[in-house]
N, C-alpha and C positions, 0 to 999 in steps of 0.2 A: 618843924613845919606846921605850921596851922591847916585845920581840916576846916576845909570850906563846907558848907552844907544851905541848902534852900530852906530858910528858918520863918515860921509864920505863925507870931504872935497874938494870942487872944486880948493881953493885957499890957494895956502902955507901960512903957515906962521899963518893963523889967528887960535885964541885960544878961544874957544868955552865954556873952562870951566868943559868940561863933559869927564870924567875918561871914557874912550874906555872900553869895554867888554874884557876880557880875552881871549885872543889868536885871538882877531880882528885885521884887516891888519890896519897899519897907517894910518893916513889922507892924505898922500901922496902915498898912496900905488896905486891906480885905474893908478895913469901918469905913471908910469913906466910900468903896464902891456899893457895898451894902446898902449903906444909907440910902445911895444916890438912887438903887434902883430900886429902893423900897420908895421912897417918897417920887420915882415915877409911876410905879405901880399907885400909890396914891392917888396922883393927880390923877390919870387915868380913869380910875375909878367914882372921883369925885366929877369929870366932865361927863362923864355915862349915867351919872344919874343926874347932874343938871338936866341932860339932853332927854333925859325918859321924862321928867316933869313929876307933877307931884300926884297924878292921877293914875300913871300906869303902877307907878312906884306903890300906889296905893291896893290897886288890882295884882300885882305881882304878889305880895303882902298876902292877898283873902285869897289865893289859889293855892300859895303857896299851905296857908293853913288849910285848907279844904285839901290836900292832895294827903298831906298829913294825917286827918282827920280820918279821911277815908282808908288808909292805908292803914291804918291803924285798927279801924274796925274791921277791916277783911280778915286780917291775919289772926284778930281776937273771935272772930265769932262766925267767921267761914268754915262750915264744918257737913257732910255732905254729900249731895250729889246734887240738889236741888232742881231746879230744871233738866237737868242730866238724866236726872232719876225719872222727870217725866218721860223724854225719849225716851228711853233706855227702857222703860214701860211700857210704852206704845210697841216698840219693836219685840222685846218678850211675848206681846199680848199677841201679834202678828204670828211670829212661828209657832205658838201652839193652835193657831188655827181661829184665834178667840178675836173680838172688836179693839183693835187696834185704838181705839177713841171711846172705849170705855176703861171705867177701875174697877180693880180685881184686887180683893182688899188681901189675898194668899199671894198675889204676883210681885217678884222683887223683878229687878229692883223696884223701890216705892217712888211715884209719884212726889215731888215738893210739896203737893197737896192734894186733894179731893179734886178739888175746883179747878186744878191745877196742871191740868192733862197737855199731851201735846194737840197745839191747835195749827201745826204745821201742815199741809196739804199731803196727801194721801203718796205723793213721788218719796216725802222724806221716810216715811214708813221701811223702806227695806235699806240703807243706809244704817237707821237705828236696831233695823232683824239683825245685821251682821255684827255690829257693836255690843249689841246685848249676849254675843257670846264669849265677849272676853272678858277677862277682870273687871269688875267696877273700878280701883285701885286704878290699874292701868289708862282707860279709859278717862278716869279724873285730871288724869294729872297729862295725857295728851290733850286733851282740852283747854285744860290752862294754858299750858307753856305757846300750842298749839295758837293760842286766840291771841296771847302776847306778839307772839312772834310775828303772825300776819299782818295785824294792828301798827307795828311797828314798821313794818314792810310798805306797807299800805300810807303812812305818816311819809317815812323818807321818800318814796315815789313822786308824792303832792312839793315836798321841801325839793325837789332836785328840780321841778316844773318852774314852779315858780321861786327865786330866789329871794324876795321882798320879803317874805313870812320864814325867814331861815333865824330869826333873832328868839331869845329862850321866852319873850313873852307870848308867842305863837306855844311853843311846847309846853308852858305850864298852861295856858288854856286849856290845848286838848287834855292834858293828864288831866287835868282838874275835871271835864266833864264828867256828869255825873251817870253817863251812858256806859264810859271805859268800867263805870267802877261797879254799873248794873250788871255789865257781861262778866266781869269777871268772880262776883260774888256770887252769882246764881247760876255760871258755866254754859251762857245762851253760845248761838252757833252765828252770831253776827259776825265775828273776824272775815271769815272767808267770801262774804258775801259786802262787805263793804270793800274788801278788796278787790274784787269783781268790781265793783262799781265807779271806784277810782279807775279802773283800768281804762274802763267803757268812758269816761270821760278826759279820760288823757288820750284813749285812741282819738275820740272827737277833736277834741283841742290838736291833732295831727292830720285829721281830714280821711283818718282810717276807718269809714263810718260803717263799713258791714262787720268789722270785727269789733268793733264798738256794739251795735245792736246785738250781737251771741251774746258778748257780755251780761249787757241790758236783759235780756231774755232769759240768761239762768237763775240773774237774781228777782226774777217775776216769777220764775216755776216755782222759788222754794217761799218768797214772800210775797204772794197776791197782791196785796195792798197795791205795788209800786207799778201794778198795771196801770193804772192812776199815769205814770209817765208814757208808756205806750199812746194811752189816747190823748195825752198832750204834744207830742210831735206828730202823730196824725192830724192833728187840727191845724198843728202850726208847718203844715204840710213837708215836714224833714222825714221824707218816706225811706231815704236812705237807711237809717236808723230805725224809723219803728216798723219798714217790714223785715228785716231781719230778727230784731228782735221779737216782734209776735211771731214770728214761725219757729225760733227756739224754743220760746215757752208753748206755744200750743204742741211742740213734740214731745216736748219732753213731759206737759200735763198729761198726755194721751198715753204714756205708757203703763200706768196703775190702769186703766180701764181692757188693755191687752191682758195685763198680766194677772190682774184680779178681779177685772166688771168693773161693772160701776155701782157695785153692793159699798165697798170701800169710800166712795165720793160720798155717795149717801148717809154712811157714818160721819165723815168728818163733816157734811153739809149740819147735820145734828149738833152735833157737839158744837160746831162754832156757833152757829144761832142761838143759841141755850147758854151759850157764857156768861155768865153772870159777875165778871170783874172791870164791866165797865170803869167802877167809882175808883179803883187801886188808883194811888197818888203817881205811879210811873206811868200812867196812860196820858198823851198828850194831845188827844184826837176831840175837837169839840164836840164832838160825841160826849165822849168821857165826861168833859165840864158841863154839857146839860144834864147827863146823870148827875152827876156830881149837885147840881140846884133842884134835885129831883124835877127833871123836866127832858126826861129823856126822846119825846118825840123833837121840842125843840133843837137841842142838839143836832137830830139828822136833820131837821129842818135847813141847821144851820149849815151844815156839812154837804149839805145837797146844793144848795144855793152859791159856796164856795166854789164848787165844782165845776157848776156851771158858769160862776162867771172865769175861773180860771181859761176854763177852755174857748169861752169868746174871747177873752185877751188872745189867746193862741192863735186864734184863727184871723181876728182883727189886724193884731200889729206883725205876724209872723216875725215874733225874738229870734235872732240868731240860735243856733241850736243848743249853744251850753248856756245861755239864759235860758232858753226853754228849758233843756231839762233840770236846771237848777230851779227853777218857780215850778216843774213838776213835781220835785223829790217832796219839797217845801209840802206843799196842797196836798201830797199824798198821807204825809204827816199829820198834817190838816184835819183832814178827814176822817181817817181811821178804816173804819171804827175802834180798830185796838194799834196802840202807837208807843208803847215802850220807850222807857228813857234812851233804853240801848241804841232804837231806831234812829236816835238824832247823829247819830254817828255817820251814819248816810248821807250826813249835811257837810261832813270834812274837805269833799273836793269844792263846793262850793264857797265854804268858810276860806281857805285859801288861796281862791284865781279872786276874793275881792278886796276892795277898798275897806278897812276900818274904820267907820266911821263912827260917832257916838251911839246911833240904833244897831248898829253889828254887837260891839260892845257891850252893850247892856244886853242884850240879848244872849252872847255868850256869859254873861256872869249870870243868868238868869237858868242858864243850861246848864251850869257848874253844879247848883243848889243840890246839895243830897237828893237822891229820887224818892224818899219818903221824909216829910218834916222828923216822924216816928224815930224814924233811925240817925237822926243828927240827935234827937234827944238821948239816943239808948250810946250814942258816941261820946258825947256830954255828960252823961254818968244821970241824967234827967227818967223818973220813973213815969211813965206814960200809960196810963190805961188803955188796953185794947177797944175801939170805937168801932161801933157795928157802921154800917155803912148807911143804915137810915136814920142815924145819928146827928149825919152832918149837916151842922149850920153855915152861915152865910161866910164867917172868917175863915171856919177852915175848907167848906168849898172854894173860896179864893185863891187862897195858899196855897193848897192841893192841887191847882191848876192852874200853875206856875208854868210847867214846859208848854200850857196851852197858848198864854201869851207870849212867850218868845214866839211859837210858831207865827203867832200873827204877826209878830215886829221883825221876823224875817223876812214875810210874806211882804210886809210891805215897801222893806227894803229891796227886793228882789224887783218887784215890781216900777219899783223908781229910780235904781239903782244899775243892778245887773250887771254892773262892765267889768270885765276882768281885769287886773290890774297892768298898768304897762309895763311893769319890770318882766310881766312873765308870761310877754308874748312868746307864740311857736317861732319858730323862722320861716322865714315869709314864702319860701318854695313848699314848705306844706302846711301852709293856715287855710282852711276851707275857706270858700268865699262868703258863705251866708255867715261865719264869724266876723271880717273883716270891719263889718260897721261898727260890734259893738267895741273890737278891740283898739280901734283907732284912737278911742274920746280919749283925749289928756286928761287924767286925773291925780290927786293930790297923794301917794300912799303916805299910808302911817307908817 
């Protein structure tokens, strides 16, 4: 008797001897399916980049090296506590009873720098007392994983909102910016607080507006700046939102003054006035860029007059509230006076609920840019003189104030713009009504 057996051939042609199973595919059967779904997997492939065109395909391209780029140097030359070490300093300096907002050239941990102190509001001070009693080690490396983790949290939140921006050329953007790769090389504490922020704009985008202001409000306790939003919805009279949230943060300001006086305000009010890192190329605040042309009054000049006319727009047209608070975030950035690559990050739920149009675009490739020219050269293998800061001439104040002009080509997309995208309206039993105007307008997404 012949032994039947399920026989399946690599190579044509050869003869095995052994009578195939009844109703088993040839020995030549597997190359033809192969082929077939390799060359649909082809076409597939070749219709998805017709369909991207030759511009995204080109911007996919510089993120994708720039994600590279950047990963590459964290891993070669991240080594550390850097900003960590400033907290973690501050709070050391705190429980031995010493100025929290000075340096203590015997106190570990060290500082990232001299100059380099924490400039964090007097609340983060005991946060960093109880940090500073574990491991540095330890510490390090919950920070990392930690700022990943929320970040990524904080991405999927925005991608599940809106589903228009669920395609990977949204994902290598954000990777690429050059804010993820600021927080994560210098170990800042932006994760938790831009998470916060998305929340407080996804609650709005729900019509859940007192739990949205808490939000609003913690990330004002620990970053000042972003009061800047508070009195933009006060103007654009969305009291909903900015009294909750000014009463978050004015509680939670007031408890360093129970707990310590107001000897502690006074130090930090010191330290920060006396900063002297305006010109650092990660400051995006036109502050920064009029240091930057040695012209530091004009800058506030410039920053002053932003301000103001922000908050007449607010009061003028009264934007629906997440156009308000997105042309708030924006102006907050704006202004500064101190505005961190990292800070652009706070610009995510915005970047998401919009329309891509050519000024979004360039703007994000503009946010992508390493946060110091410096350190794309020292990536590049490029040897770079150390540049004092009254050094600087007119190209590389230009250069250097790069995240300044995105800010303004946000600013004035926001302001002509603003409308959330329609794929990623709420559902319509809980859309606030002062959204409903802007979310209505038909427009074209990318």
């Amino acid at each position: 008797m012949a032994i039947e057996s399920k026989t399946w051939g690599w190579r044509r042609g050869r003869d095995t001897g052994v009578k195939p199973l009844a109703g088993a595919a040839p020995e030549n059967g597997l190359r033809p399916n192969c082929a077939a779904t390799m060359g649909a997997a082809g076409a597939r492939l070749r219709r998805a980049v017709a369909a991207a065109g030759p511009w995204r395909l080109a911007f996919a391209a510089f993120v994708s090296l720039n994600i590279a780029l950047n990963l590459a140097w964290v891993v070669t030359t991240r080594s550390g506590l850097k900003d960590l070490g400033s907290f973690l300093h501050s709070g050391a300096g705190y429980r031995l009873g010493l100025n929290p907002y000075h340096y203590e050239s015997w106190l570990l941990p060290q500082p990232v720098s001299v100059q380099g102190l924490n400039l964090n509001p007097p609340i983060s001070v005991y946060g960093f007392d109880y940090l500073s009693r574990l491991p540095a080690g330890r510490v390090e490396a919950m920070f990392l994983v930690g700022s990943l983790l929320l970040l990524a949290l904080s991405v999927g939140l925005l991608m599940a909102a809106y589903p228009d921006k669920r395609n990977v050329f949204v994902l290598l953007a954000v990777l690429s910016l050059a804010g993820v790769w600021h927080m994560v090389w210098y170990l800042q504490l932006y994760a938790p607080l831009i998470l916060a922020i998305t929340c407080s704009w996804l609650l709005m985008r729900r019509g859940n507006l007192l739990a949205a202001g808490v939000m609003l409000g913690l990330v004002v306790a620990i970053k000042p700046n972003f009061g800047v939003v508070i009195l933009a919805l006060l103007a654009a009279r969305h009291f909903e939102v900015a009294l909750p949230a000014l009463g978050t943060a004015a509680i939670i300001s007031a408890a360093p003054l129970l707990i310590s006086g107001p000897l502690i305000y006074e130090q930090w009010i010191e330290l920060v006035t006396s900063f002297k890192g305006l010109v650092w190329t990660s400051n995006a605040s036109l502050v920064s860029a009029g240091a930057r042309f040695h012209q530091p009054l004009v800058g506030y000049a410039l920053a002053s007059v932003a301000l103001l006319l922000m908050l007449y727009w607010q009061w003028r047209f009264r934007p629906p509230v997440l156009q308000s608070t997105a042309a708030a975030i924006t102006a907050a950035l704006l202004i500064g006076p101190v505005s961190w690559a990292g800070y652009t990050l706070f610009l995510l739920p915005y970047f998401f609920s919009q329309r891509w149009d050519r000024r979004l675009w360039t703007a994000v490739v503009m946010l992508d840019m390493p946060f110091a020219p410096k350190l794309l050269a020292a990536m590049l293998g490029l040897p770079v003189p150390h540049t004092p800061p009254h050094s600087l001439n007119l190209i590389t104040a230009l250069t250097a104030s790069v995240y300044v002009w995105a800010m303004v080509l946000l600013m004035h997309h926001n302001l002509t713009e603003g409308t959330p995208s329609t794929a990623a309206l709420a559902p319509a039993e809980k859309r606030q009504p002062v959204m409903v105007q802007a979310e209505l307008v038909p427009v074209d997404n990318a």
